[in-house]
mmCIF file of the N, C-alpha and C atoms, coordinates in Angstrom:
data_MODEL
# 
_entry.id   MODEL 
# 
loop_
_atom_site.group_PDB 
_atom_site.id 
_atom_site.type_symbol 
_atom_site.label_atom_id 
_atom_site.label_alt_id 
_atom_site.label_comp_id 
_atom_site.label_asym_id 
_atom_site.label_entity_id 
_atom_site.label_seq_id 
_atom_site.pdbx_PDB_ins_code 
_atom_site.Cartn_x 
_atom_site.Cartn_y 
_atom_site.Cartn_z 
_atom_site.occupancy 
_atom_site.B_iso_or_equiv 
_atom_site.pdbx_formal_charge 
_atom_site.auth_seq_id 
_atom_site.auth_comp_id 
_atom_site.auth_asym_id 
_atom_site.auth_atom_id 
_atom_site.pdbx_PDB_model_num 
ATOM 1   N N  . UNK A 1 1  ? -66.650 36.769 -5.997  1.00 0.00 ? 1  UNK A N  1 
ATOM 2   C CA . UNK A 1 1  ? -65.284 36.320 -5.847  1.00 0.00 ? 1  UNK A CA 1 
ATOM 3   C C  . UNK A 1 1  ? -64.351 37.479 -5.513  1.00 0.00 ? 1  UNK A C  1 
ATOM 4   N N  . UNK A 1 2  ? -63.940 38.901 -6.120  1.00 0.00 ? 2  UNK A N  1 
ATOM 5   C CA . UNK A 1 2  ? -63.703 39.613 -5.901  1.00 0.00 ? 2  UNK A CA 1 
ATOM 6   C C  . UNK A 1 2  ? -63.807 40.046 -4.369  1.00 0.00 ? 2  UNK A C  1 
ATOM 7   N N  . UNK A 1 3  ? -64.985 40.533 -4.001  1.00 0.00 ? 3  UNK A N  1 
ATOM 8   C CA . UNK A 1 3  ? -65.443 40.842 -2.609  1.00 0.00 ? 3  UNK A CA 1 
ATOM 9   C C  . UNK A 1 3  ? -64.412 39.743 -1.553  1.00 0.00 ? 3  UNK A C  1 
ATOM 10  N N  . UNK A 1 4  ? -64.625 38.457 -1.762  1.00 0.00 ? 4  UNK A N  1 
ATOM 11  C CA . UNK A 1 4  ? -64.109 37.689 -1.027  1.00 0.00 ? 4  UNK A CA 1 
ATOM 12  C C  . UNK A 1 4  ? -62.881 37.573 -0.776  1.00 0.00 ? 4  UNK A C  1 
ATOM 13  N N  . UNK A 1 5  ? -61.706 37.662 -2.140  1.00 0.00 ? 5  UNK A N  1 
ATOM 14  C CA . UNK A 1 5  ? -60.558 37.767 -2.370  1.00 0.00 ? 5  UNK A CA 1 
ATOM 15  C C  . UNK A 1 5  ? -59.769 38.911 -1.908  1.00 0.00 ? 5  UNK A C  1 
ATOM 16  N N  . UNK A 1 6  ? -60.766 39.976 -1.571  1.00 0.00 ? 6  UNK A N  1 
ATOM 17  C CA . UNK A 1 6  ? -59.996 41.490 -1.734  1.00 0.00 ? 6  UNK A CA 1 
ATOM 18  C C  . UNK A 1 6  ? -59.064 41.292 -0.847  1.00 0.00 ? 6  UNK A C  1 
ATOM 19  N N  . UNK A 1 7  ? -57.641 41.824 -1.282  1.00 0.00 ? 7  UNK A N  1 
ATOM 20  C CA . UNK A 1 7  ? -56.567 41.974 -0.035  1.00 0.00 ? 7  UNK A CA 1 
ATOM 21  C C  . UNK A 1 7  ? -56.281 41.155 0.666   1.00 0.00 ? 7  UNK A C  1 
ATOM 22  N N  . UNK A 1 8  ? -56.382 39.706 0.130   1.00 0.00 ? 8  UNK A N  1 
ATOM 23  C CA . UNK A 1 8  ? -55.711 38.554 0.211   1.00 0.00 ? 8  UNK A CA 1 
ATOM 24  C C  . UNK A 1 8  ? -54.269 38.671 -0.641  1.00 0.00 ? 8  UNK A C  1 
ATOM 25  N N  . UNK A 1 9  ? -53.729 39.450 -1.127  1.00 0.00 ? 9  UNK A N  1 
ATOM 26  C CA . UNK A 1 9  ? -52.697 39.141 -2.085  1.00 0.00 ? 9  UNK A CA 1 
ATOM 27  C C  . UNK A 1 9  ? -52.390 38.057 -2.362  1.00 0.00 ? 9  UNK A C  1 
ATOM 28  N N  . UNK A 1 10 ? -53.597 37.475 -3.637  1.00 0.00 ? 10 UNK A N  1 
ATOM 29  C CA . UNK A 1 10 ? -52.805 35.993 -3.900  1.00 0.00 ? 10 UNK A CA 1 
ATOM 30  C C  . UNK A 1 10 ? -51.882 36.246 -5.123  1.00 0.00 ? 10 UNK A C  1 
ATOM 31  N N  . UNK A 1 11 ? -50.905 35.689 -5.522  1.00 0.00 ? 11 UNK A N  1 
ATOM 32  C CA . UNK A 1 11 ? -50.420 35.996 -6.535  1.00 0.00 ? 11 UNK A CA 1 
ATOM 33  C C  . UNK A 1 11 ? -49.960 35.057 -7.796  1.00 0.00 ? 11 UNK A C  1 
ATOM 34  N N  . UNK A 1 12 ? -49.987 34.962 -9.100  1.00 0.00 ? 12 UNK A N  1 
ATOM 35  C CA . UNK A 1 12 ? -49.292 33.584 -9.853  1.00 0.00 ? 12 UNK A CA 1 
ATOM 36  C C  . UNK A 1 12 ? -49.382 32.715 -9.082  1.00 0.00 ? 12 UNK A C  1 
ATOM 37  N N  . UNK A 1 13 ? -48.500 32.530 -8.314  1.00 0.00 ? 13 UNK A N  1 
ATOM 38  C CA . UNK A 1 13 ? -47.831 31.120 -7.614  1.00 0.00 ? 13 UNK A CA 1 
ATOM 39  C C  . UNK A 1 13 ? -49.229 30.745 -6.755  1.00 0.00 ? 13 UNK A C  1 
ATOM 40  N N  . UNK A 1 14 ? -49.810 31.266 -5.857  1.00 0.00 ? 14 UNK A N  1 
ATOM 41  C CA . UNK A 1 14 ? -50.767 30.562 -5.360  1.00 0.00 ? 14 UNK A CA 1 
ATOM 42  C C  . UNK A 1 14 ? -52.138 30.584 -6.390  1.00 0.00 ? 14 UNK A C  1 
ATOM 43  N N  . UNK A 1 15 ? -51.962 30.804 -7.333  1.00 0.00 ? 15 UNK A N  1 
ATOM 44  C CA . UNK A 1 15 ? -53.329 30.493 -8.089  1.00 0.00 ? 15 UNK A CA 1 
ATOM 45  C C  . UNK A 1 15 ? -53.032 29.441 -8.784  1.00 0.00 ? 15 UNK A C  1 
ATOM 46  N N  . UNK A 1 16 ? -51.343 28.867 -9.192  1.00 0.00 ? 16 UNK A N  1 
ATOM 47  C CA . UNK A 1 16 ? -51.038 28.031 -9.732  1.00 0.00 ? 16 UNK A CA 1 
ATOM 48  C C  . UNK A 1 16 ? -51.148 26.790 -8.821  1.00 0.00 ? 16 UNK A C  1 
ATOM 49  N N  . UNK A 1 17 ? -50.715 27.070 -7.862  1.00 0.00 ? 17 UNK A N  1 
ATOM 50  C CA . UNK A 1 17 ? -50.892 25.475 -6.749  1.00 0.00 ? 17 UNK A CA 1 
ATOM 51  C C  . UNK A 1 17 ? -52.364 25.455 -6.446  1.00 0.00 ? 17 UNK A C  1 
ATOM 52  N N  . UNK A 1 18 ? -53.294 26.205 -6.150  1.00 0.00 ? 18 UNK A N  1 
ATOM 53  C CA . UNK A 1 18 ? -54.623 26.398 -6.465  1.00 0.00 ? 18 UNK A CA 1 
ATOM 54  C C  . UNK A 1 18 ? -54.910 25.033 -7.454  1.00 0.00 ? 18 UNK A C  1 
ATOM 55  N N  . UNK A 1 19 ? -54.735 25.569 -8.483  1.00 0.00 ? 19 UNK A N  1 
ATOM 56  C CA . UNK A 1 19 ? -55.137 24.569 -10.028 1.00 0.00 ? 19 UNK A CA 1 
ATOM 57  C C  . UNK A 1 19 ? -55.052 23.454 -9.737  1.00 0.00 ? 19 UNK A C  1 
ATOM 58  N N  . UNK A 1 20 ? -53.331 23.064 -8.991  1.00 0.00 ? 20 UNK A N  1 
ATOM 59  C CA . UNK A 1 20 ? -52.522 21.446 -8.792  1.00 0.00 ? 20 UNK A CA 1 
ATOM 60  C C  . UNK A 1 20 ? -53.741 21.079 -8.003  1.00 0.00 ? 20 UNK A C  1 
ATOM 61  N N  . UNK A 1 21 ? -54.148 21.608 -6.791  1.00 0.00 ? 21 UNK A N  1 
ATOM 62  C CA . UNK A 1 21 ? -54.899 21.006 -6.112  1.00 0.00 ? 21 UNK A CA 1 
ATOM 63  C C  . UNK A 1 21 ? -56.217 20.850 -6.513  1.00 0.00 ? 21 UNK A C  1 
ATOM 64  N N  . UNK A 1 22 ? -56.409 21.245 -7.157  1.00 0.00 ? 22 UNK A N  1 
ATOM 65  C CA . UNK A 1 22 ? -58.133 21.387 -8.006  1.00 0.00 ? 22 UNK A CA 1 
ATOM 66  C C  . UNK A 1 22 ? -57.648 20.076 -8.746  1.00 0.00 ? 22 UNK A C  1 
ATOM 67  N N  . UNK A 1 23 ? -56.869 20.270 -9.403  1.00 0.00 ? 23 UNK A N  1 
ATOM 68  C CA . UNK A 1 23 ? -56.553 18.936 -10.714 1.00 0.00 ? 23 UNK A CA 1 
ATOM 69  C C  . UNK A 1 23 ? -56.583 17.633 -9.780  1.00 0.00 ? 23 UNK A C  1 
ATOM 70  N N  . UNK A 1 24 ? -55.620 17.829 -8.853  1.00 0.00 ? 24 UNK A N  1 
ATOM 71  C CA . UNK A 1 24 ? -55.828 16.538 -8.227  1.00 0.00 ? 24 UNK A CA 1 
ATOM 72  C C  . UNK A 1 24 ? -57.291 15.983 -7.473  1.00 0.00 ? 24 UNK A C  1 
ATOM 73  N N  . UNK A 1 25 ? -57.620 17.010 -7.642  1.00 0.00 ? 25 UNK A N  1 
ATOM 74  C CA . UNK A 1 25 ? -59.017 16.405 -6.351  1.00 0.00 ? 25 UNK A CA 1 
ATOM 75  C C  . UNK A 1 25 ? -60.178 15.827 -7.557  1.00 0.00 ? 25 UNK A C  1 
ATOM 76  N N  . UNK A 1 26 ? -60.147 16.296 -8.508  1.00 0.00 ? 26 UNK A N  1 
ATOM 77  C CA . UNK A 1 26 ? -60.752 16.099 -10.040 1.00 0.00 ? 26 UNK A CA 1 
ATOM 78  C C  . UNK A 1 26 ? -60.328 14.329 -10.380 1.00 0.00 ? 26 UNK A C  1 
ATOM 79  N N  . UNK A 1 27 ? -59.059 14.457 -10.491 1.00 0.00 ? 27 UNK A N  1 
ATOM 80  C CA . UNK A 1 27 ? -58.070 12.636 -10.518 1.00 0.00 ? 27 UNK A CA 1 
ATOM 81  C C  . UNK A 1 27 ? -58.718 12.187 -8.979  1.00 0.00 ? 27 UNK A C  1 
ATOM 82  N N  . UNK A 1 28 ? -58.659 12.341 -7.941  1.00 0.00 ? 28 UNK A N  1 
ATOM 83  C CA . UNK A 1 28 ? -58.890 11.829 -7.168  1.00 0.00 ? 28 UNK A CA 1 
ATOM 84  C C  . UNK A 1 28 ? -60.313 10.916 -7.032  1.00 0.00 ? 28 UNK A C  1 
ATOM 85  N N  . UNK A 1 29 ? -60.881 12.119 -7.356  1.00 0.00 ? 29 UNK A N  1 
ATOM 86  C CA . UNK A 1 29 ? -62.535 11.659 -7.661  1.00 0.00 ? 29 UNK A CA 1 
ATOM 87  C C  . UNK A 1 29 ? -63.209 10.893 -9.031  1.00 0.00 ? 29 UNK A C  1 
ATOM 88  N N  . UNK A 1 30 ? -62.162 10.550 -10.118 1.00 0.00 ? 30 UNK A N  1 
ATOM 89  C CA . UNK A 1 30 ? -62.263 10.347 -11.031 1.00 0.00 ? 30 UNK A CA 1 
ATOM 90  C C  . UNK A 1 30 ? -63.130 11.446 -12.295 1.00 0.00 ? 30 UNK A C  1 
ATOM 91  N N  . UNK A 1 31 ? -63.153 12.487 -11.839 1.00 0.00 ? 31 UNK A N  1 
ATOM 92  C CA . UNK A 1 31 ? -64.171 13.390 -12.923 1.00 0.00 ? 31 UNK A CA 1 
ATOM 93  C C  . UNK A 1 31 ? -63.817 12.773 -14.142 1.00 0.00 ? 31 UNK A C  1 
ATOM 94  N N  . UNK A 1 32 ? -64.596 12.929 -14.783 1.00 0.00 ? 32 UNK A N  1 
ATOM 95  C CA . UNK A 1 32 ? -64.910 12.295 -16.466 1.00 0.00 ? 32 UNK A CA 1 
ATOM 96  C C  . UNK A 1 32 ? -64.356 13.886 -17.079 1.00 0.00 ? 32 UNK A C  1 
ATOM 97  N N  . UNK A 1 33 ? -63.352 13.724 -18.007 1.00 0.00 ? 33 UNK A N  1 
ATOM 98  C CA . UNK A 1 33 ? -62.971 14.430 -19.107 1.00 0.00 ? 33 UNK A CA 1 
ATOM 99  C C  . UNK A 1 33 ? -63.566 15.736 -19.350 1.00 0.00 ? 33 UNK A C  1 
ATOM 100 N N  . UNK A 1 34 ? -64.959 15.767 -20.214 1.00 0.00 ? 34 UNK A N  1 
ATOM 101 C CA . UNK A 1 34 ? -65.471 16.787 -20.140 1.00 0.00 ? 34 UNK A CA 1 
ATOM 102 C C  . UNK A 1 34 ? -66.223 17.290 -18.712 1.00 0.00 ? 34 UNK A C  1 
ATOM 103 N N  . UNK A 1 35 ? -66.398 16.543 -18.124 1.00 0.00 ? 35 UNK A N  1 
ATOM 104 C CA . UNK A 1 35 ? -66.491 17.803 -16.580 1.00 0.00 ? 35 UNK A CA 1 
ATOM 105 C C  . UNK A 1 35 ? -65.505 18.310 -15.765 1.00 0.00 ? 35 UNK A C  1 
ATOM 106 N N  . UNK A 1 36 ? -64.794 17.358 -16.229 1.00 0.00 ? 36 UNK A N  1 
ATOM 107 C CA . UNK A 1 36 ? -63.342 17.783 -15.388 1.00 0.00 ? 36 UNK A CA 1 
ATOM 108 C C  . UNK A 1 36 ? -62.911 19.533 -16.436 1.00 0.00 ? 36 UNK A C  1 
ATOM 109 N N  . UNK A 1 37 ? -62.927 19.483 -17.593 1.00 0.00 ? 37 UNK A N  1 
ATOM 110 C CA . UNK A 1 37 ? -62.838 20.401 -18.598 1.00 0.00 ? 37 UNK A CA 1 
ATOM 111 C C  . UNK A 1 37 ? -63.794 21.487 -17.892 1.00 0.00 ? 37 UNK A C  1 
ATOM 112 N N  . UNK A 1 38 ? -65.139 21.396 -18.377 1.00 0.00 ? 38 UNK A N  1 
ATOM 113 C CA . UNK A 1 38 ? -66.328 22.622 -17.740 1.00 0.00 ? 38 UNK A CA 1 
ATOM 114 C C  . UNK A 1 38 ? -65.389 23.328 -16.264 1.00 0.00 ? 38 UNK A C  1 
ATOM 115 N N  . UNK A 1 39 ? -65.456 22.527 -15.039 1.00 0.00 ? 39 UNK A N  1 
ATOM 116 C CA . UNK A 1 39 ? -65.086 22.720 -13.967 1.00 0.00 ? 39 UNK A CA 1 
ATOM 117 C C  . UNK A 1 39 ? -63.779 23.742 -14.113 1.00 0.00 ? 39 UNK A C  1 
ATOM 118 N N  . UNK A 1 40 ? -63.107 23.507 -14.579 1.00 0.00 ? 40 UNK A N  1 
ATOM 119 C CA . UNK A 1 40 ? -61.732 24.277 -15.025 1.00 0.00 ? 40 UNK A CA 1 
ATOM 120 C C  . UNK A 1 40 ? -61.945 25.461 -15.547 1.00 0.00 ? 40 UNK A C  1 
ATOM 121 N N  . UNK A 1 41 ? -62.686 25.307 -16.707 1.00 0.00 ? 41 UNK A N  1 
ATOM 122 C CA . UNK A 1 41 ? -63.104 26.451 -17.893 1.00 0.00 ? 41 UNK A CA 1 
ATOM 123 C C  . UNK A 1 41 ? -63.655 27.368 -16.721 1.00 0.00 ? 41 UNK A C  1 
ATOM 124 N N  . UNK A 1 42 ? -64.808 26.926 -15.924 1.00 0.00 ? 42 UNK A N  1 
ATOM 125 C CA . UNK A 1 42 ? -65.647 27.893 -14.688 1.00 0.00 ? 42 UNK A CA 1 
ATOM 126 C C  . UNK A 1 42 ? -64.333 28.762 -14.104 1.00 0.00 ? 42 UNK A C  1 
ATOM 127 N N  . UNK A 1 43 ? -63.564 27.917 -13.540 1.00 0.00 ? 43 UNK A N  1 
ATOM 128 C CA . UNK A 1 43 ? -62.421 28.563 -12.374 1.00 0.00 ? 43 UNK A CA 1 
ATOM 129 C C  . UNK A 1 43 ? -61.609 29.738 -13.160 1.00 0.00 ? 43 UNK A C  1 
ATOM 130 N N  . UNK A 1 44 ? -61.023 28.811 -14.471 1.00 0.00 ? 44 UNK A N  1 
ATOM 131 C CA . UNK A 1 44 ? -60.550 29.818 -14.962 1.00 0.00 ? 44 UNK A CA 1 
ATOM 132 C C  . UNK A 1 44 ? -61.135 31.417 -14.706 1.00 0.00 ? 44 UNK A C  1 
ATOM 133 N N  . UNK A 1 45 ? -62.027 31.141 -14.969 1.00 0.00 ? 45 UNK A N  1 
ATOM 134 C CA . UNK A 1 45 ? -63.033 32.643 -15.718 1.00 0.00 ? 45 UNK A CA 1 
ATOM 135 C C  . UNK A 1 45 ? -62.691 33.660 -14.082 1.00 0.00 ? 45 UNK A C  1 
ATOM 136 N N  . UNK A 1 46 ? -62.478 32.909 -13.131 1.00 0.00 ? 46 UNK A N  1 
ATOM 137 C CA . UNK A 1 46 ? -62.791 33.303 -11.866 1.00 0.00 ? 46 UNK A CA 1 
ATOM 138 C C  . UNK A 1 46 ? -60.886 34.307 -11.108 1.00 0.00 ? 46 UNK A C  1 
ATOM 139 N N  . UNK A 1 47 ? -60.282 33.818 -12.592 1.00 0.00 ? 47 UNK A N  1 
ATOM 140 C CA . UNK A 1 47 ? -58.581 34.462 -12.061 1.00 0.00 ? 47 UNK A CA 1 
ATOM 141 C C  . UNK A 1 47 ? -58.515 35.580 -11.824 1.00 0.00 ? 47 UNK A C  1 
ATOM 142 N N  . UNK A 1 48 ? -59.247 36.625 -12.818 1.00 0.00 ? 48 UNK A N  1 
ATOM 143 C CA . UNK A 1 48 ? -59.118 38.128 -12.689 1.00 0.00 ? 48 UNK A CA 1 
ATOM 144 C C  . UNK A 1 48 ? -59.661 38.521 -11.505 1.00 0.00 ? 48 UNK A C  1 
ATOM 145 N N  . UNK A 1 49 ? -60.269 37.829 -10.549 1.00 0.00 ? 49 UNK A N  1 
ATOM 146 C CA . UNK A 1 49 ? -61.140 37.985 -9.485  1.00 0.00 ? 49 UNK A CA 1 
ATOM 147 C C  . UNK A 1 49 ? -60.273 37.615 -8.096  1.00 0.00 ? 49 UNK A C  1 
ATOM 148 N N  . UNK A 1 50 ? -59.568 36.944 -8.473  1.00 0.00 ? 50 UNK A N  1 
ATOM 149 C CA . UNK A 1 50 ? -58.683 36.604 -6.888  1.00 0.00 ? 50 UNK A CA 1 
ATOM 150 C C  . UNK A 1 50 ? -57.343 36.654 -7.393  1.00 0.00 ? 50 UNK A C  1 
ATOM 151 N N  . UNK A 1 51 ? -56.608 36.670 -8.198  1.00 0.00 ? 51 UNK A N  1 
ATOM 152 C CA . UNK A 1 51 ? -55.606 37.164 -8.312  1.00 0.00 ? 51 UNK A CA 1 
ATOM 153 C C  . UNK A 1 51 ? -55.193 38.576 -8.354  1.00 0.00 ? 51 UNK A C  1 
ATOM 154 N N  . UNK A 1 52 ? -54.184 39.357 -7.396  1.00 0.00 ? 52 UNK A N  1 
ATOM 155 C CA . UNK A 1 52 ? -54.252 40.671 -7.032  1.00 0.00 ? 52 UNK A CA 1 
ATOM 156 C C  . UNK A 1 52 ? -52.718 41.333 -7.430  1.00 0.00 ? 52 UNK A C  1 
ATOM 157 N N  . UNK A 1 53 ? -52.008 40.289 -7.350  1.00 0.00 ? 53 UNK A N  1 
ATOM 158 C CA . UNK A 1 53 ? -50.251 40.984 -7.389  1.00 0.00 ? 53 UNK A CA 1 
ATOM 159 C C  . UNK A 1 53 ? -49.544 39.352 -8.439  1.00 0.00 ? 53 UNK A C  1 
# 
């Protein structure tokens, strides 16, 4: 993730609309609760990695 992200400057704000759109596509598809949860928990883990500024 890192490698991929480098010097993209994403910052707060696009990791936050990031999420909106993750959340929605999750509602969209109906994910069930706890996978919708796992799926999140994964991404999370993944912020220090593409967030830069």
């Amino acid at each position: 993730m890192k490698t991929s992200h480098k010097g993209m400057k994403n910052n707060e704000k696009d990791w936050a609309t990031s999420l909106e759109h993750l959340k929605a596509t999750l509602d969209a598809f109906h994910v069930p609760q706890n996978e919708r949860g796992d799926v999140l928990v994964f991404v999370e883990r993944t912020k220090s990695d593409i967030v830069e500024v």
